[in-house]
N, C-alpha and C positions, 0 to 999 in steps of 0.2 A: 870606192866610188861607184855610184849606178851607172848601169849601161843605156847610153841611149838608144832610145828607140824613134826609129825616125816617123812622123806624122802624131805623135801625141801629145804635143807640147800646147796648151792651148794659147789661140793665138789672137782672141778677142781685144784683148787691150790693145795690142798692139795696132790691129786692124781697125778698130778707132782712132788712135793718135792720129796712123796714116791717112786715116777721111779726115781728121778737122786740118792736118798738118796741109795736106791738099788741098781741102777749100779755102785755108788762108792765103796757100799762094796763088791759086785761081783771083780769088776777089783782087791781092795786091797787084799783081799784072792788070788787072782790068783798072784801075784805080790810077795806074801809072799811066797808062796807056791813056786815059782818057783826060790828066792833068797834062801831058805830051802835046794832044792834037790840041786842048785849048791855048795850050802855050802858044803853040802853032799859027791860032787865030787872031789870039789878040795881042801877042805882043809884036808881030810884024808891022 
């Protein structure tokens, strides 16, 4: 088995996933949030 070495694993893909993985949950919070206050408005 190779030994690992630590810092050379590349980590590109991953650090993609995590930005779009993040910007879907940013936008979904923003989306919920903003179907919440309309609820808020109009169905009272």
């Amino acid at each position: 088995m190779a030994e690992h070495k630590h810092g050379e694993m590349n980590t590109e893909t991953q650090e993609k996933t995590f930005e779009g993985f993040m910007r879907f949950t940013t936008w979904s919070v923003i989306v919920i949030l903003a179907i919440i206050v309309l609820m808020a408005l109009f169905i009272t």
